[in-house]
VOKEBA-671076 format. One line per 4 residues: number of its first residue (from 1); their letters; for each residue x negated, y, z negated of C-alpha. Coordinates in nm, 2 decimals. Last residue first. Layout:
N
NUM) a) X,Y,Z  ...
END
This chain:
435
435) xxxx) -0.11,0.87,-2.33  0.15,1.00,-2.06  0.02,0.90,-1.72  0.22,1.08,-1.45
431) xxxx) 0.31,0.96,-1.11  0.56,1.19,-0.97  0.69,1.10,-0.64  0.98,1.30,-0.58
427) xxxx) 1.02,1.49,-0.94  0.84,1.80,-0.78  1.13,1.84,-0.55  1.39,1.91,-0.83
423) xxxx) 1.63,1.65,-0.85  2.01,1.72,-0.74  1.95,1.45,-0.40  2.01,1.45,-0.08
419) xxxx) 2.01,1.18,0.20  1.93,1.19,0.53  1.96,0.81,0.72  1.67,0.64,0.81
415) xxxx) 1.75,0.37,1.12  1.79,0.03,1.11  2.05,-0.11,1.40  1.82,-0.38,1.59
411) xxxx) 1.76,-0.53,1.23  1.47,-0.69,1.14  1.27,-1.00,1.07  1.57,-1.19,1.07
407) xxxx) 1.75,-1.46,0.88  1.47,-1.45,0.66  1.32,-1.73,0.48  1.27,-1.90,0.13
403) xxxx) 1.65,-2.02,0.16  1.81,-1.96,-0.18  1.58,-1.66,-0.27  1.58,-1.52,0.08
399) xxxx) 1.93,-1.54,0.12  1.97,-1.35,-0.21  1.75,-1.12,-0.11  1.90,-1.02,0.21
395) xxxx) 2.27,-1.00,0.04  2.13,-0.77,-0.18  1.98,-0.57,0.07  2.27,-0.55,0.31
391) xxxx) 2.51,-0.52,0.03  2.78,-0.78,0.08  2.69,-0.96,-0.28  2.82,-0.63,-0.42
387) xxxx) 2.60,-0.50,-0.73  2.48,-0.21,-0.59  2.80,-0.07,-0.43  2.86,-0.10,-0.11
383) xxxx) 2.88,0.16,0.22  2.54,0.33,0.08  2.37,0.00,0.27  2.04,0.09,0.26
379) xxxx) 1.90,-0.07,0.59  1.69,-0.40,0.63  1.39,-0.45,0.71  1.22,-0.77,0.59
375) xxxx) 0.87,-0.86,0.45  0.86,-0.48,0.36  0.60,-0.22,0.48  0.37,-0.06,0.16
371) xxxx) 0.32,0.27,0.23  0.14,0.43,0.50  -0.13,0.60,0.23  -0.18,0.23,0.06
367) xxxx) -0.48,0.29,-0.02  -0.46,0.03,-0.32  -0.66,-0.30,-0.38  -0.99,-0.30,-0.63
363) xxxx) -0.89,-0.68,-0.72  -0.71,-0.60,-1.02  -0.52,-0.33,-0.86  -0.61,0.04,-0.72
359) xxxx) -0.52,0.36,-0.82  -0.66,0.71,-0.69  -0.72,1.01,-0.96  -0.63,1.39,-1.00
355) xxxx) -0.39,1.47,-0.79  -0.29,1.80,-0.90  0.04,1.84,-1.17  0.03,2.19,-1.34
351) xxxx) 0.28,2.25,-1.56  0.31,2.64,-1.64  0.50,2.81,-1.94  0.37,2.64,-2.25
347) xxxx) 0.05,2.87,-2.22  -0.08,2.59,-1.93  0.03,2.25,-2.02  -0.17,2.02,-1.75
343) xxxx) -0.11,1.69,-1.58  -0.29,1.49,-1.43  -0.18,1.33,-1.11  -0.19,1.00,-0.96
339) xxxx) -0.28,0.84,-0.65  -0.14,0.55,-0.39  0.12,0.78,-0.28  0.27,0.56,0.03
335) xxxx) 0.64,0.67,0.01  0.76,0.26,0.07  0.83,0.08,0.40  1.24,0.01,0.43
331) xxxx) 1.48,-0.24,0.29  1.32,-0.56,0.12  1.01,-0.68,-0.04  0.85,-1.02,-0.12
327) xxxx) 0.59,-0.99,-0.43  0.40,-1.36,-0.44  0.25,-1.33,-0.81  -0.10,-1.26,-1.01
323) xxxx) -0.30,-1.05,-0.78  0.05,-0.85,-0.63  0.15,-0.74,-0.98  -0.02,-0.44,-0.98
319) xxxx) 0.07,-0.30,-0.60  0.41,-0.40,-0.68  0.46,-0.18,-0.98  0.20,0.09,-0.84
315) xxxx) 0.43,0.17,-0.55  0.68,0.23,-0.86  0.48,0.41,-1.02  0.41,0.64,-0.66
311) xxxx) 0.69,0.57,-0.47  1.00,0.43,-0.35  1.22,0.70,-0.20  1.07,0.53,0.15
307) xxxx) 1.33,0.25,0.05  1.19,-0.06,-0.16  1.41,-0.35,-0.26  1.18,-0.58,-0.45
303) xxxx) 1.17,-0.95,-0.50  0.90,-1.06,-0.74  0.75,-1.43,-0.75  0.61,-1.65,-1.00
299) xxxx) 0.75,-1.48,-1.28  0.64,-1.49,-1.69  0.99,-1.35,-1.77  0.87,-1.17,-2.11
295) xxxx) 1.13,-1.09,-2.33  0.91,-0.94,-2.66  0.67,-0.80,-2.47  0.25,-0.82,-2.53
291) xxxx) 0.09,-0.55,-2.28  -0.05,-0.58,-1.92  -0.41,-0.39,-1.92  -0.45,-0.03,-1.76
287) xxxx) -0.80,0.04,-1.72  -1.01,0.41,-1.68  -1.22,0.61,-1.45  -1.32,0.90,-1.69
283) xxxx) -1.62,0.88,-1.64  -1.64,0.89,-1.30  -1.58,1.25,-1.36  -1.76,1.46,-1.08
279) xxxx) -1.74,1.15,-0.83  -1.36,1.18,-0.85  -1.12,0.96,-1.04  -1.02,0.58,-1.04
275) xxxx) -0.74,0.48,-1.23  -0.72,0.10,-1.27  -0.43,-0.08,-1.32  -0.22,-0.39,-1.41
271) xxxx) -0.59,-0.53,-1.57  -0.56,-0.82,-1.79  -0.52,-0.77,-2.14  -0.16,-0.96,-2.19
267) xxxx) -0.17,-1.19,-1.85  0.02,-1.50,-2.07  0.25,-1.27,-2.20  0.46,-1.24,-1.89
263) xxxx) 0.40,-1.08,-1.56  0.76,-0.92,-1.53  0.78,-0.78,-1.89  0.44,-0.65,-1.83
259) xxxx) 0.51,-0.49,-1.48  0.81,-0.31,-1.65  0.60,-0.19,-1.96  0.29,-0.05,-1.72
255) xxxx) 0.52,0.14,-1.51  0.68,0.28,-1.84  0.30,0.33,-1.92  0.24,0.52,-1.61
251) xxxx) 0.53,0.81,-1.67  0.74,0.87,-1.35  0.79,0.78,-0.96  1.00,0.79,-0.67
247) xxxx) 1.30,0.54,-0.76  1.50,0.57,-0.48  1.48,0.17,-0.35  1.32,0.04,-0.64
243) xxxx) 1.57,-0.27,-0.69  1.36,-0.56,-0.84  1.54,-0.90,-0.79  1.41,-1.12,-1.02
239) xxxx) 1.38,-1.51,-1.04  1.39,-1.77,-1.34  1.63,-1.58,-1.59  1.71,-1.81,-1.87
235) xxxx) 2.04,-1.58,-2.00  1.84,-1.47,-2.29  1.59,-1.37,-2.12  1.73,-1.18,-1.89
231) xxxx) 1.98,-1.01,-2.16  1.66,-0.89,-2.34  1.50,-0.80,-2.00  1.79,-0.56,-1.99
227) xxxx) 1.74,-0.42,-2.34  1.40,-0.37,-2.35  1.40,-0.21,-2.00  1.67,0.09,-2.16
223) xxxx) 1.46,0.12,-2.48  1.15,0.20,-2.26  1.33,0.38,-1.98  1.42,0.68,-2.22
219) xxxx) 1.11,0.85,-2.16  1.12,0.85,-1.78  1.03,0.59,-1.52  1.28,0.64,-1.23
215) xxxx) 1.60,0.48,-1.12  1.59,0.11,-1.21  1.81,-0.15,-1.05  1.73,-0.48,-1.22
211) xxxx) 1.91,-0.80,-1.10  1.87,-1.09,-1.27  1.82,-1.46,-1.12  1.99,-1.76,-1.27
207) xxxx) 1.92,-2.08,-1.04  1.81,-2.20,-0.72  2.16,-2.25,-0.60  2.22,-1.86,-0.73
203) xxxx) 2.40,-1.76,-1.05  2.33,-1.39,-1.02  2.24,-1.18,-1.35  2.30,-0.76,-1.42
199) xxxx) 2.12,-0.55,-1.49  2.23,-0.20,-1.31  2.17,0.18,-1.31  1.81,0.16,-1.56
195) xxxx) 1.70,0.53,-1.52  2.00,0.64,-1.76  1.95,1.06,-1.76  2.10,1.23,-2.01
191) xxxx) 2.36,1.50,-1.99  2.35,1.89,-1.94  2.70,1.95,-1.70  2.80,2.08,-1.39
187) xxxx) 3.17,2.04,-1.39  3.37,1.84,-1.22  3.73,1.82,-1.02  3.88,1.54,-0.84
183) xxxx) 4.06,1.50,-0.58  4.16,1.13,-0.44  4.21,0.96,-0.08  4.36,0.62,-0.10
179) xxxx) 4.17,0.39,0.15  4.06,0.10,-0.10  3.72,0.17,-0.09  3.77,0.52,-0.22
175) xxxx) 3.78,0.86,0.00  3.71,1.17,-0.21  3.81,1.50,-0.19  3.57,1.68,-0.45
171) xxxx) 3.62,2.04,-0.58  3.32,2.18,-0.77  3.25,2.33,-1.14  2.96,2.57,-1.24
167) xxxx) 2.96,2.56,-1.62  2.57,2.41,-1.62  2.36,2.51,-1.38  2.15,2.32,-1.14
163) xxxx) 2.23,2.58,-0.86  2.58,2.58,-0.61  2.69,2.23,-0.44  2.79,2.47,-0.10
159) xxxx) 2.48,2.67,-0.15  2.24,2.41,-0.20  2.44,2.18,0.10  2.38,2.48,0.33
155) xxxx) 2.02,2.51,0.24  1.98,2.16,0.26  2.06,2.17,0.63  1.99,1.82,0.77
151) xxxx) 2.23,1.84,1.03  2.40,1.54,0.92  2.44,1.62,0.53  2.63,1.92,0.67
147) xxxx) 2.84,1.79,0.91  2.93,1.53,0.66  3.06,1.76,0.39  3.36,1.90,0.51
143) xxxx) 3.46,2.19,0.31  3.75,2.23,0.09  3.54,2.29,-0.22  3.35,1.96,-0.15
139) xxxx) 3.56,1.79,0.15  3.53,1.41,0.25  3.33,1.22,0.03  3.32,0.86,0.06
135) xxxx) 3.27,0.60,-0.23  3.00,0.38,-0.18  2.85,0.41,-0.50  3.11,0.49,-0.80
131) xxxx) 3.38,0.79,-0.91  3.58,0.69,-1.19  3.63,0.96,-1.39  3.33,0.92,-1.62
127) xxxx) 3.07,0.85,-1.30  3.20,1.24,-1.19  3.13,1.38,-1.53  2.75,1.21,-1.55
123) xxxx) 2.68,1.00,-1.82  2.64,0.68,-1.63  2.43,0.83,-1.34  2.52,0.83,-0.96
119) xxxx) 2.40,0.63,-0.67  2.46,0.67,-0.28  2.79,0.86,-0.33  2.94,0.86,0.05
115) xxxx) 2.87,1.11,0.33  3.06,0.96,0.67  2.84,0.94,0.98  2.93,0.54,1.05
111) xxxx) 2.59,0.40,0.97  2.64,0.57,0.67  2.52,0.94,0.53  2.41,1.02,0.20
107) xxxx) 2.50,1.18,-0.15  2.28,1.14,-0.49  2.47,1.17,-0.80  2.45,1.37,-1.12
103) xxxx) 2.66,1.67,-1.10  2.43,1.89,-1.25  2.15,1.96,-1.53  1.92,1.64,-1.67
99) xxxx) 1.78,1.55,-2.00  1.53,1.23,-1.95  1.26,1.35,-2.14  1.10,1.40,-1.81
95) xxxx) 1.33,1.60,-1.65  1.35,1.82,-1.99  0.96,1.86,-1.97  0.94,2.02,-1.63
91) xxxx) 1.25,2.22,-1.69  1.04,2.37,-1.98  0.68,2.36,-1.85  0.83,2.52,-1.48
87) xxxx) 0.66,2.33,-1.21  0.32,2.34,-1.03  0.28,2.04,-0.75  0.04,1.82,-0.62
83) xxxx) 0.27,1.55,-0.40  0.25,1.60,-0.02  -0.15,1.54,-0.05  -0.36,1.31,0.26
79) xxxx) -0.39,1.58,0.57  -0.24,1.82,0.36  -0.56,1.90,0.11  -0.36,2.10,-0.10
75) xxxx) -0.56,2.42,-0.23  -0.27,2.67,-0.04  0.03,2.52,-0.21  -0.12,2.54,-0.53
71) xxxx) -0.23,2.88,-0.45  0.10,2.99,-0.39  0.27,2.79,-0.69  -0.01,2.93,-0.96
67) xxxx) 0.06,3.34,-0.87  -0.01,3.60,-0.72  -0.22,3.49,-0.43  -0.49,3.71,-0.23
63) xxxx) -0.73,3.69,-0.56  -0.73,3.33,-0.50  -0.98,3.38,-0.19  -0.93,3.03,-0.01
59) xxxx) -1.14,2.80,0.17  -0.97,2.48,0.20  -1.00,2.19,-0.06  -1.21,1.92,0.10
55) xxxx) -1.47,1.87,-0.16  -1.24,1.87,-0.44  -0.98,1.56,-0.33  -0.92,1.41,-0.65
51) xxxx) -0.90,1.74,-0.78  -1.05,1.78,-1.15  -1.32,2.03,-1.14  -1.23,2.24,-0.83
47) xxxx) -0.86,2.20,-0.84  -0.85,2.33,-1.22  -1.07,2.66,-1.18  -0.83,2.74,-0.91
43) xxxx) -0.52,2.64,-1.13  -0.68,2.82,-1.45  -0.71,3.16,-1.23  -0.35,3.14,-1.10
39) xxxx) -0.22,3.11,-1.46  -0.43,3.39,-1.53  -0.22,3.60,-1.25  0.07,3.50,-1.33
35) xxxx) 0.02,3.61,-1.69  -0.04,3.45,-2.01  0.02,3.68,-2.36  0.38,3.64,-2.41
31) xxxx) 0.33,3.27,-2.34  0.09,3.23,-2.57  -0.08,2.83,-2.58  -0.39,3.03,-2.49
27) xxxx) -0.50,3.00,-2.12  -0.68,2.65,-1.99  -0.99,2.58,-1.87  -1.19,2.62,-2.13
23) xxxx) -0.92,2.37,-2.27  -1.04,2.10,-2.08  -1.31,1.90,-2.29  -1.17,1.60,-2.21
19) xxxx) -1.13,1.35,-2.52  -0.77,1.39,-2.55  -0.79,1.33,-2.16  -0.49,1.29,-1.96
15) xxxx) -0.12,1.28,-2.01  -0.08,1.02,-1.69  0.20,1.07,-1.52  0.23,0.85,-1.20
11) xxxx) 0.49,1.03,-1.05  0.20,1.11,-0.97  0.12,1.30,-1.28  -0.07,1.27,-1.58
7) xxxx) -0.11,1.51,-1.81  -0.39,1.74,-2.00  -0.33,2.06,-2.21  -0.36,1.82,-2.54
3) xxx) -0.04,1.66,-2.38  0.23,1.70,-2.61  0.57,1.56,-2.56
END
């Protein structure tokens, strides 16, 4: 995808400006010809034009810095920004195209201190033979996991998983829910990403509801949302439940598509968004409407299963459609990353993702820095699968939508469990807008 050196990223991407005048900003499109140290140069010149967050950018001397990723780290503003980031342009683009190097799963730890598969892709190796949430894993080339995962060590889990490269196979013992133990072999493999994981429809005693669990919002997430609001409409859908609960971000007009199909046709042109940037370009503050679908649900209320994985466009989902519906939400409070970042191609070697603007709703809402806190907590229960009534989140939302209550405003038990994923850091809580 080409960005005209400019991209959005918060996990909110936003592929900024053609207008902007930005390339004197910017090295050649050479790669042979740009070095670290340029690179460096453009970031700095970057962060004090465009950073949402300019006037409060440490002091630092970029000459003492060799190259982008230092600096970057250095020109955060911590107190508010865990998300600006410089990634590889090619691994960058592959992630967001939807193309994806590894295993393909995320592991965690239950209530009880095993590791089990907390989600896994389609097209991944492991998903092909079988393997599905909620299974346990026991040994990984011989090795028991657990210890691992419950130490927090993800250095030790790197090195016992090996790098995102394809060819490098692993050993996994596996506990499924029926008790037999299994072993099974897989190779690290370059497949594509599905960020839709699960539609699905409940017949409930208030009527049909689907059930969307959606990963991240990538390139292929367009034709994957058309499809399972397609089947929602055509099986009368009247309620929704939204599962976010480790999707941390993406592109801003698959954010914009999802809130769309969920508002209905009747809000086509309203503001979903608005994108507000710092005071030396408030010109280029800017207004996402909601667009014309083809399967539109037209909802009066949105339940959404939100984990603090759940951030950024997703963050902005709820945050949109909060004007024009009643948005109940489940699990644990979100990320918080109420900004997004720009994004820019440097020589077609560097992306450089700063924050670069703040969104807010239709009625100037946002700031949500603490995250948005759910209606009901309730823990990720890794020990079902997704589309098991007994999942504690399900379940919760289902009792909701039948009863318009809560059994309980919490439970005495919750507590965040560690979890790892094969996604490259920079991916948590993208927000990029891609024009």
């Amino acid at each position: 995808m080409k960005m005209n050196k400019s991209f959005i990223v918060a996990i909110f991407f936003i592929t900024l400006f053609a207008s902007c005048n930005k390339d004197n900003n910017v090295p050649p499109d050479n790669t042979n010809t740009l070095t670290s140290a340029m690179a460096r140069d453009s970031l700095y010149d970057i962060m004090n034009e465009w950073y949402y967050w300019y006037n409060l950018i440490p002091s630092v001397n970029k000459e003492s810095y060799t190259d982008p990723y230092k600096l970057m780290d250095a020109m955060r503003y911590k107190p508010l920004d865990r998300w600006s980031f410089v990634a590889d342009y090619d691994e960058f683009m592959a992630q967001m195209q939807g193309t994806f190097v590894g295993h393909g799963f995320r592991i965690g730890i239950d209530g009880s201190d095993n590791a089990r598969i907390a989600m896994i892709f389609s097209h991944s190796s492991l998903s092909e033979q079988g393997v599905r949430r909620g299974w346990i894993v026991k040994k990984i080339n011989g090795t028991d996991v657990a210890p691992i995962l419950l130490s927090g060590n993800a250095a030790a889990y790197s090195t016992l998983i090996g790098p995102a490269e394809a060819g490098i196979t692993n050993t996994f013992l596996f506990q499924k829910p029926d008790g037999t133990e299994v072993t099974i072999s897989a190779t690290k493999s370059s497949f594509t990403l599905n960020s839709v994981l699960l539609y699905d429809t409940l017949n409930l005693s208030t009527g049909v509801t689907g059930q969307l669990v959606f990963e991240s919002f990538i390139s292929p997430s367009i034709e994957e949302l058309a499809t399972a609001f397609a089947f929602f409409s055509a099986n009368g859908v009247k309620d929704l439940i939204l599962d976010l609960r480790y999707n941390s971000g993406g592109y801003l007009y698959v954010a914009q598509s999802l809130a769309s199909y969920i508002a209905g046709n009747s809000n086509q042109g309203t503001d979903f968004a608005r994108l507000l940037y710092n005071d030396k370009h408030p010109e280029q503050n800017m207004s996402f409407p909601f667009i014309a679908t083809q399967s539109p649900l037209s909802l009066q209320r949105l339940i959404v299963i939100t984990t603090r994985e759940t951030a950024s466009a997703s963050e902005s989902v709820m945050n949109g459609l909060k004007p024009f519906m009643n948005v109940i939400s489940i699990g644990d409070t979100t990320n918080g990353k109420p900004t997004g970042m720009d994004g820019f191609e440097v020589g077609k070697k560097y992306f450089f993702a700063p924050v670069t603007f703040k969104i807010v709703n239709k009625n100037n809402e946002g700031d949500y820095f603490d995250g948005i806190a759910p209606e009901a907590i309730v823990q990720d229960d890794i020990t079902h699968d997704f589309s098991e009534r007994e999942e504690l989140c399900l379940k919760a939302a289902i009792s909701y939508l039948e009863t318009g209550a809560f059994s309980s405003k919490g439970v005495s038990t919750f507590k965040r469990l560690p979890q790892f994923s094969e996604k490259p850091e920079w991916m948590k809580n993208a927000f990029i807008l891609s024009k």
